[in-house]
Biotite code that builds the C-alpha atoms (Angstrom):
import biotite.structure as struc

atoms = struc.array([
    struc.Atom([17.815, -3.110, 2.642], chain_id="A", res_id=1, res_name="UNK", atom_name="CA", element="C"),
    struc.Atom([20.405, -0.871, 1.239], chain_id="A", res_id=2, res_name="UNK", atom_name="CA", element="C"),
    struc.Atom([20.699, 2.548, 2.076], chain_id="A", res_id=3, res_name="UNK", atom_name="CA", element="C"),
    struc.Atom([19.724, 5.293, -0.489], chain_id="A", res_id=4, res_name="UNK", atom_name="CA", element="C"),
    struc.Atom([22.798, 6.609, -3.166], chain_id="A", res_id=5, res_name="UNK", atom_name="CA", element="C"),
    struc.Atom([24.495, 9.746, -1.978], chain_id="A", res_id=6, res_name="UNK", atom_name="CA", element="C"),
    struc.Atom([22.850, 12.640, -4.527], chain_id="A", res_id=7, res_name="UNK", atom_name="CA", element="C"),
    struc.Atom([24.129, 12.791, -8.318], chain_id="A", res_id=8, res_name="UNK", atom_name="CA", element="C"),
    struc.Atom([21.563, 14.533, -10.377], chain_id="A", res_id=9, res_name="UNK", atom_name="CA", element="C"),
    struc.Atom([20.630, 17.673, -10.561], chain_id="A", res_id=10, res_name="UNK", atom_name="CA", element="C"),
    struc.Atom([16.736, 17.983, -10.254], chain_id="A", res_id=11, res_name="UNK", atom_name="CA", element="C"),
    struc.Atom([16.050, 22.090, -10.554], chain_id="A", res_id=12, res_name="UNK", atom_name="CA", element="C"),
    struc.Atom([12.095, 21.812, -10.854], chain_id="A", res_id=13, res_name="UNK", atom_name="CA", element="C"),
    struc.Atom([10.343, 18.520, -9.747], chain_id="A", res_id=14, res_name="UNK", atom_name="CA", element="C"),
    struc.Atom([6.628, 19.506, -10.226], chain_id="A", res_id=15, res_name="UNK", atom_name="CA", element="C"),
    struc.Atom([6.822, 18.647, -14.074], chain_id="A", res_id=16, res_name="UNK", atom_name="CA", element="C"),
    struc.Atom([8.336, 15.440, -13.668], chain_id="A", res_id=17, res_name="UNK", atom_name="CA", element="C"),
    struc.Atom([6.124, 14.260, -10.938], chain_id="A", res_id=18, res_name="UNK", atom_name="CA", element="C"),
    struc.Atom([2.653, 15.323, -13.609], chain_id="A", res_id=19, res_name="UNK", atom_name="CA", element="C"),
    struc.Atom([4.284, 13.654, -15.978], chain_id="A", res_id=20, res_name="UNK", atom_name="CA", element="C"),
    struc.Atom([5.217, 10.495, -14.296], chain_id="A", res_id=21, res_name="UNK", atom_name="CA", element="C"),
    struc.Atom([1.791, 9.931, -13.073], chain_id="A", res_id=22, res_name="UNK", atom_name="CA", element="C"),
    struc.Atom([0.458, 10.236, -16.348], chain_id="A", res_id=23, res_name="UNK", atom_name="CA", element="C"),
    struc.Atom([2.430, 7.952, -17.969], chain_id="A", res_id=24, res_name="UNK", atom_name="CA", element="C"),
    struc.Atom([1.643, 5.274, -15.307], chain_id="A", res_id=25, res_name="UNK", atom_name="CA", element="C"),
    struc.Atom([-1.817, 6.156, -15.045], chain_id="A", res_id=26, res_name="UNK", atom_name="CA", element="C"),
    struc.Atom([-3.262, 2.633, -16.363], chain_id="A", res_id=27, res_name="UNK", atom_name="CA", element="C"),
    struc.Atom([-1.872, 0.672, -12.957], chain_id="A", res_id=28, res_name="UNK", atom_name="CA", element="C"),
    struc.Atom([-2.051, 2.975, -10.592], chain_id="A", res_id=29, res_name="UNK", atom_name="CA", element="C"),
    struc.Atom([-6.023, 4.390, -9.146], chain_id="A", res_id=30, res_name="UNK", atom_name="CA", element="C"),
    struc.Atom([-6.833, 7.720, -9.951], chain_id="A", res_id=31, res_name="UNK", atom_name="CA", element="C"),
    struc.Atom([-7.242, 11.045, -7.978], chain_id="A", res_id=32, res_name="UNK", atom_name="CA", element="C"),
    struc.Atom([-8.074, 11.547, -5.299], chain_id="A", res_id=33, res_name="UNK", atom_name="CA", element="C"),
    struc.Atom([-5.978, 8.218, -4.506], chain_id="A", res_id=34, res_name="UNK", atom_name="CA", element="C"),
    struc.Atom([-3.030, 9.241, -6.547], chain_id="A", res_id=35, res_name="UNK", atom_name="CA", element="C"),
    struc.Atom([-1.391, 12.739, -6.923], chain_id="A", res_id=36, res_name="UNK", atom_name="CA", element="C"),
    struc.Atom([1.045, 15.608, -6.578], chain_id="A", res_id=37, res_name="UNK", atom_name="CA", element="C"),
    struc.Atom([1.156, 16.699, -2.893], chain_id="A", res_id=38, res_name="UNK", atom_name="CA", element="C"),
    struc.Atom([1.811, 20.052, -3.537], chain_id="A", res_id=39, res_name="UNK", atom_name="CA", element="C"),
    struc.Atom([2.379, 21.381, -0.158], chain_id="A", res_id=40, res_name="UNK", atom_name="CA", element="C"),
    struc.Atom([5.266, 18.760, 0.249], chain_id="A", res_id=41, res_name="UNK", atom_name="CA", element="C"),
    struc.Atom([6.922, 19.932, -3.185], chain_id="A", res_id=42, res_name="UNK", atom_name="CA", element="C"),
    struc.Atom([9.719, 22.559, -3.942], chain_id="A", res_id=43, res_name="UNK", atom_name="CA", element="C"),
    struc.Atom([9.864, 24.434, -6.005], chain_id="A", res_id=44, res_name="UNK", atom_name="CA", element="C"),
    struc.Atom([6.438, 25.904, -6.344], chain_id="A", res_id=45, res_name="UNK", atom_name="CA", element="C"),
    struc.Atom([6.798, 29.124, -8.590], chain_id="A", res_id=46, res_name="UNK", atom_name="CA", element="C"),
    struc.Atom([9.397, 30.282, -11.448], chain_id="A", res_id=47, res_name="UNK", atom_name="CA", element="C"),
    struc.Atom([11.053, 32.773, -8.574], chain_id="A", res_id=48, res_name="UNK", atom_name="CA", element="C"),
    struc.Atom([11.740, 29.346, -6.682], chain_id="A", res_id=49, res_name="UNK", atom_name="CA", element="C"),
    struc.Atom([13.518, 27.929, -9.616], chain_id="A", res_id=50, res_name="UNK", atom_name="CA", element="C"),
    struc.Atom([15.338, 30.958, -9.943], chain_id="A", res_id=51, res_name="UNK", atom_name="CA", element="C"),
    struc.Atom([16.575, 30.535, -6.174], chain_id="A", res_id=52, res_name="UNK", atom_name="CA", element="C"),
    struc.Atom([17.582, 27.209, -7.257], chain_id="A", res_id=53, res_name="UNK", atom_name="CA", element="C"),
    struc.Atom([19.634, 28.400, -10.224], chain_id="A", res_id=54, res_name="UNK", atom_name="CA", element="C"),
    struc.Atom([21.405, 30.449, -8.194], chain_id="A", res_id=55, res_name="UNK", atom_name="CA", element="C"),
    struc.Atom([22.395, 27.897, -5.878], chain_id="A", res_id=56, res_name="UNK", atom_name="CA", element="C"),
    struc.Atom([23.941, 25.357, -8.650], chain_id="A", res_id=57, res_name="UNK", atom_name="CA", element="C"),
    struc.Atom([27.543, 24.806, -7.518], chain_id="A", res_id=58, res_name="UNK", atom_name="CA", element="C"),
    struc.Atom([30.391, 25.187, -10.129], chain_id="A", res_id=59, res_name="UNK", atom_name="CA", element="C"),
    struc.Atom([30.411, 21.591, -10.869], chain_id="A", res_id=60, res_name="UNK", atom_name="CA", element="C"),
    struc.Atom([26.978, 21.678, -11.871], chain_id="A", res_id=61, res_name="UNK", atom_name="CA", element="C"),
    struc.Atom([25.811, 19.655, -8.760], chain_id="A", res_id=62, res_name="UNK", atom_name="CA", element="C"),
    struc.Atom([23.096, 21.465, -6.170], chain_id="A", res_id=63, res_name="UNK", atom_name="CA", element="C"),
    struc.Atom([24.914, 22.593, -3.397], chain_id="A", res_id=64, res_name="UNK", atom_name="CA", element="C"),
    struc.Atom([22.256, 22.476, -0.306], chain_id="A", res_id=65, res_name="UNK", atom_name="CA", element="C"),
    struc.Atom([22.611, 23.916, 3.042], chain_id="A", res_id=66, res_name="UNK", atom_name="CA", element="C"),
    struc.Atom([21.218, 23.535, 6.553], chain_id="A", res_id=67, res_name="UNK", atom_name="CA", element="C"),
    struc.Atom([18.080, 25.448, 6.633], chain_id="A", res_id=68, res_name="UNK", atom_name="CA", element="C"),
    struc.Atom([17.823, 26.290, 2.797], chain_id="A", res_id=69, res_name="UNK", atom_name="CA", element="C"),
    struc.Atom([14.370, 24.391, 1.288], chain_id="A", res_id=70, res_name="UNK", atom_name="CA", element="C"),
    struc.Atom([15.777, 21.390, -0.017], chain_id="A", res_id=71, res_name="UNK", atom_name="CA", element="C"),
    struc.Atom([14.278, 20.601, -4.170], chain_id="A", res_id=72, res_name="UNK", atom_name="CA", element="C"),
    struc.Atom([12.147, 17.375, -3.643], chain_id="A", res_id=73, res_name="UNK", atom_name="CA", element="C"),
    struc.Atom([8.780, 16.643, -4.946], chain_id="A", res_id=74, res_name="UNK", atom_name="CA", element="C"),
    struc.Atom([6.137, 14.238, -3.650], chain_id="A", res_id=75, res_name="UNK", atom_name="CA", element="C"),
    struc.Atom([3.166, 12.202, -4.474], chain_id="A", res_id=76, res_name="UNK", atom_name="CA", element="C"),
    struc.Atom([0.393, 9.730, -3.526], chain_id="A", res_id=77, res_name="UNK", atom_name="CA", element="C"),
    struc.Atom([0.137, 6.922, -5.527], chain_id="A", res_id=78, res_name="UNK", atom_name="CA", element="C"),
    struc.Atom([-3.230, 4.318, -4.829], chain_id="A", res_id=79, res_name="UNK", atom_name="CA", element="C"),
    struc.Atom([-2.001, 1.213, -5.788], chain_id="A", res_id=80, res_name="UNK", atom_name="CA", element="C"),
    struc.Atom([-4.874, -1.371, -8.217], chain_id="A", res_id=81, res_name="UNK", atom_name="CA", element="C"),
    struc.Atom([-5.358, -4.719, -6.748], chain_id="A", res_id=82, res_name="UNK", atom_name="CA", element="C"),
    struc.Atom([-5.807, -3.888, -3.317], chain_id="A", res_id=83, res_name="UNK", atom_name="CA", element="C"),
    struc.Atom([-2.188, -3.942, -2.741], chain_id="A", res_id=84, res_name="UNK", atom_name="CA", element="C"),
    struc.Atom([-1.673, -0.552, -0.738], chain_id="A", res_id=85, res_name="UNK", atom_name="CA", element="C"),
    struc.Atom([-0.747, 3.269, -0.559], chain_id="A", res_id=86, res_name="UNK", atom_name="CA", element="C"),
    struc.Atom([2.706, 4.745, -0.863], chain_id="A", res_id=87, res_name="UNK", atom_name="CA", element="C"),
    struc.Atom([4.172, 8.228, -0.365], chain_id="A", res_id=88, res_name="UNK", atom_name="CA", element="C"),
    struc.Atom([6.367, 8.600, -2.642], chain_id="A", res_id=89, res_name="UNK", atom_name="CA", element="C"),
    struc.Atom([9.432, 11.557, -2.439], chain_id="A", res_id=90, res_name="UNK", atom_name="CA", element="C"),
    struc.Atom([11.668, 12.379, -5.964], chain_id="A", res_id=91, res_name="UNK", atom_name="CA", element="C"),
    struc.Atom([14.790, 13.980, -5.175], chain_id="A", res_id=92, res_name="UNK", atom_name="CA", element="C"),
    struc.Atom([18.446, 14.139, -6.083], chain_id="A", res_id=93, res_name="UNK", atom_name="CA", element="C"),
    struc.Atom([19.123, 10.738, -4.983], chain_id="A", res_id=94, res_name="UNK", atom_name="CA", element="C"),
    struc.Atom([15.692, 9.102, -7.181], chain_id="A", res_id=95, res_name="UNK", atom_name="CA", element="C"),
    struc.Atom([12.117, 8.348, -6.362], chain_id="A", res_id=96, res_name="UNK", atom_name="CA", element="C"),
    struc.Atom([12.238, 7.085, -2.950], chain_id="A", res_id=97, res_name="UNK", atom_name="CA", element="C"),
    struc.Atom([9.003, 5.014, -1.143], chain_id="A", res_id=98, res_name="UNK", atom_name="CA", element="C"),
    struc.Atom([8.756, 7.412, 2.023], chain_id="A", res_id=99, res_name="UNK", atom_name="CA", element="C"),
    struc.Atom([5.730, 5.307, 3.755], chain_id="A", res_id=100, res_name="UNK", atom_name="CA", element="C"),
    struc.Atom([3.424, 3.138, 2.554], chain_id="A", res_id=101, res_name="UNK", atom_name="CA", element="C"),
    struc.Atom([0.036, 1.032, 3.703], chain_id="A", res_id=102, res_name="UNK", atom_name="CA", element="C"),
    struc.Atom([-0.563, -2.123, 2.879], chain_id="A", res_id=103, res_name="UNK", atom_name="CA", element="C"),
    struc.Atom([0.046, -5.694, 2.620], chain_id="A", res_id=104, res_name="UNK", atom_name="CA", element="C"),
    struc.Atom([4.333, -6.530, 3.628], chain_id="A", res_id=105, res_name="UNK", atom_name="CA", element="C"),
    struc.Atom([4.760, -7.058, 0.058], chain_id="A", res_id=106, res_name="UNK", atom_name="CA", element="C"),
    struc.Atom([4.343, -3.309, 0.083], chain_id="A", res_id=107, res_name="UNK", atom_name="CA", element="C"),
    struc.Atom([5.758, -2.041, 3.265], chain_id="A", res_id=108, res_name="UNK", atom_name="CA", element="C"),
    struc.Atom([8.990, -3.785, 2.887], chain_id="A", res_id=109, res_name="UNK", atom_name="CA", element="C"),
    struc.Atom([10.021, -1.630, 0.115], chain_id="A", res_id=110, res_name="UNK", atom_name="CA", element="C"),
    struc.Atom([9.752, 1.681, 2.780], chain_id="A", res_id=111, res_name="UNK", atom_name="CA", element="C"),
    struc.Atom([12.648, 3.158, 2.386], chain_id="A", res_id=112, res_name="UNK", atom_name="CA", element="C"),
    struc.Atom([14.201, 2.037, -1.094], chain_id="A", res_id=113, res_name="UNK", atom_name="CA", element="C"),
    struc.Atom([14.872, 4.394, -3.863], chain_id="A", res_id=114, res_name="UNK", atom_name="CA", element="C"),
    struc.Atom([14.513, 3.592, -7.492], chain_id="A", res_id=115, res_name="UNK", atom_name="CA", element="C"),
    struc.Atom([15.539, 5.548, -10.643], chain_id="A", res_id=116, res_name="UNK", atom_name="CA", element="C"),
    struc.Atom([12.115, 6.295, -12.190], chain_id="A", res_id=117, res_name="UNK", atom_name="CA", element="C"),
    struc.Atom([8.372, 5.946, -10.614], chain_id="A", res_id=118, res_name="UNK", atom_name="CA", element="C"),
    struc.Atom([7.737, 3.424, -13.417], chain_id="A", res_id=119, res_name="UNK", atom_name="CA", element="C"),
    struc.Atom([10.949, 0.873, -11.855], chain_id="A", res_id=120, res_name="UNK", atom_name="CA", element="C"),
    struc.Atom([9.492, 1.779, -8.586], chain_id="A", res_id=121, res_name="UNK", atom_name="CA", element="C"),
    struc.Atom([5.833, 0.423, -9.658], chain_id="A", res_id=122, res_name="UNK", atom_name="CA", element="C"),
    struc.Atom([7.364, -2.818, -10.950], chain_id="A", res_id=123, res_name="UNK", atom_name="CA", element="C"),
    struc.Atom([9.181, -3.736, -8.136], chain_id="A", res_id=124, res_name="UNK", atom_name="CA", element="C"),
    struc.Atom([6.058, -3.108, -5.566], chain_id="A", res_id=125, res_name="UNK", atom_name="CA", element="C"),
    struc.Atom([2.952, -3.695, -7.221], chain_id="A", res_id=126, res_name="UNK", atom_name="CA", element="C"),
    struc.Atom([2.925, -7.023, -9.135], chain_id="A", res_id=127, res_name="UNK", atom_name="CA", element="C"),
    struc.Atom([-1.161, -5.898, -10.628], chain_id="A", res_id=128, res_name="UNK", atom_name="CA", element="C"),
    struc.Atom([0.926, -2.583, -11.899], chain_id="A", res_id=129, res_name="UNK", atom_name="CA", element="C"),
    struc.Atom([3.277, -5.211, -13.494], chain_id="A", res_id=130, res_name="UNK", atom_name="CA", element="C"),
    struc.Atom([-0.024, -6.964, -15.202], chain_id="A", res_id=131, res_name="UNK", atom_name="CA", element="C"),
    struc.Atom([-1.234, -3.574, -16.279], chain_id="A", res_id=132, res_name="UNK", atom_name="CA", element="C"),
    struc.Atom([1.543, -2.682, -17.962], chain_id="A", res_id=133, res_name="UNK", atom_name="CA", element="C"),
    struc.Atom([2.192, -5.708, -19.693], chain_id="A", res_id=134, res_name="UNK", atom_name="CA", element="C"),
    struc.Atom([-1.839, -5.651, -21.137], chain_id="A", res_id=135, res_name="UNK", atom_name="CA", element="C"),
    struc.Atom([-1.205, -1.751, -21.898], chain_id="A", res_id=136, res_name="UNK", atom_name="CA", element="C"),
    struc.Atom([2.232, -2.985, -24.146], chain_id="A", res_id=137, res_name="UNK", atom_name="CA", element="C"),
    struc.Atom([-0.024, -5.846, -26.152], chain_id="A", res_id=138, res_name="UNK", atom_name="CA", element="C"),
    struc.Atom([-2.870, -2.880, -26.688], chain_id="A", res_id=139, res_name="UNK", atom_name="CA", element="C"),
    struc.Atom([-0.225, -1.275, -28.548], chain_id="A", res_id=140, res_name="UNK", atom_name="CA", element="C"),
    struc.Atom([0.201, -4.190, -30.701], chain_id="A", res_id=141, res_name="UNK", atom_name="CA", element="C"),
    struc.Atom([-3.391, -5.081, -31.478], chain_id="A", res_id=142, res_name="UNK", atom_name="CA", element="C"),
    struc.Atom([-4.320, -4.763, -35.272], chain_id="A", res_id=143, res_name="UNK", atom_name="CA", element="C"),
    struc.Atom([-0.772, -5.129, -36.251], chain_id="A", res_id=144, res_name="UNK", atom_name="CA", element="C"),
    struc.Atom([-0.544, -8.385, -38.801], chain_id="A", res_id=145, res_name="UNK", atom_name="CA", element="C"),
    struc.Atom([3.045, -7.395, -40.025], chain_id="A", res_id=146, res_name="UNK", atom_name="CA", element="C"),
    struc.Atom([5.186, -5.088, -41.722], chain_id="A", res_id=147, res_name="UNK", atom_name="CA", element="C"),
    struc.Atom([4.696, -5.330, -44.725], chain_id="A", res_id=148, res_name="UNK", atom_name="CA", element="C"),
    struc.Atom([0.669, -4.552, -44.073], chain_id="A", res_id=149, res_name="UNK", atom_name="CA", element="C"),
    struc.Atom([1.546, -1.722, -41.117], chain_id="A", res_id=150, res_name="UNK", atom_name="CA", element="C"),
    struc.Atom([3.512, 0.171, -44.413], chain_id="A", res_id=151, res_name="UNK", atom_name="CA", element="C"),
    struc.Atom([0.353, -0.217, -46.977], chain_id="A", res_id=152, res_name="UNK", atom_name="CA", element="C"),
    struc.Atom([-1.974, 1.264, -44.087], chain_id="A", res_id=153, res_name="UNK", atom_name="CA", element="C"),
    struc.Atom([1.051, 4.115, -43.437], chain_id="A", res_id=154, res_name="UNK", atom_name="CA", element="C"),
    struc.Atom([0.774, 5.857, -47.219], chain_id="A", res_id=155, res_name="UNK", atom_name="CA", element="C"),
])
């Protein structure tokens, strides 16, 4: 296993990308109370936290965190379909990072690694969130005979 990349992006609020990243995925992974924001575990919480954060954006753009300062990260539960486990899942400067997880090896392996979105994250672990999202792609397509048909039904 490789070891996480040193920090590159600058994440000022986490909250809204963690909503909306569960969202998104919502067909493959189970729903609350399996999967969700764990607030508690989450910084910022409040616009005056963001504003702390603001201040602490170094000249070259790049979050410049101390020893003892609350560090930005974000967190969630995600229930995985399939029977295939738990993880615990922490978004930070470096990515979205599988912190623990429960479940079969296929899952547990992966403690540790750190992917660039929760969707990459997903594919790699959970081969029913894989199936998922394939069947959600071909919804997308159903009806659709061609273009010159998909333009009449358009005017």
């Amino acid at each position: 296993m490789s070891p996480s990349p040193p920090p590159t992006n600058v994440l000022l609020n986490p909250l809204p990308e963690l909503i909306s990243a569960l969202a998104s995925n919502a067909f493959g992974i189970r729903p609350g109370p399996d999967s969700g924001v764990v607030e508690e575990a989450t910084w910022p919480r409040t616009e005056e936290d963001v504003k702390l954060i603001r201040a602490r954006l170094g000249r070259n753009g790049l979050l410049e965190e101390k020893d003892g300062e609350e560090k930005v990260r974000g967190k969630v539960k995600v229930g995985l379909i399939g029977g295939e486990g738990d993880l615990v899942v922490v978004l930070d400067q470096r990515g979205w990072t599988i912190e623990s997880a429960q479940g079969p090896a296929s899952t547990t392996s992966k403690i540790g690694t750190t992917y660039e979105s929760l969707e990459t994250l997903l594919i790699a672990t959970s081969k029913s969130y894989a199936e998922a999202m394939n069947q959600e792609i071909w919804k997308r397509f159903e009806g659709f005979t061609g273009r010159e048909d998909h333009e009449e039904h358009a005017e």
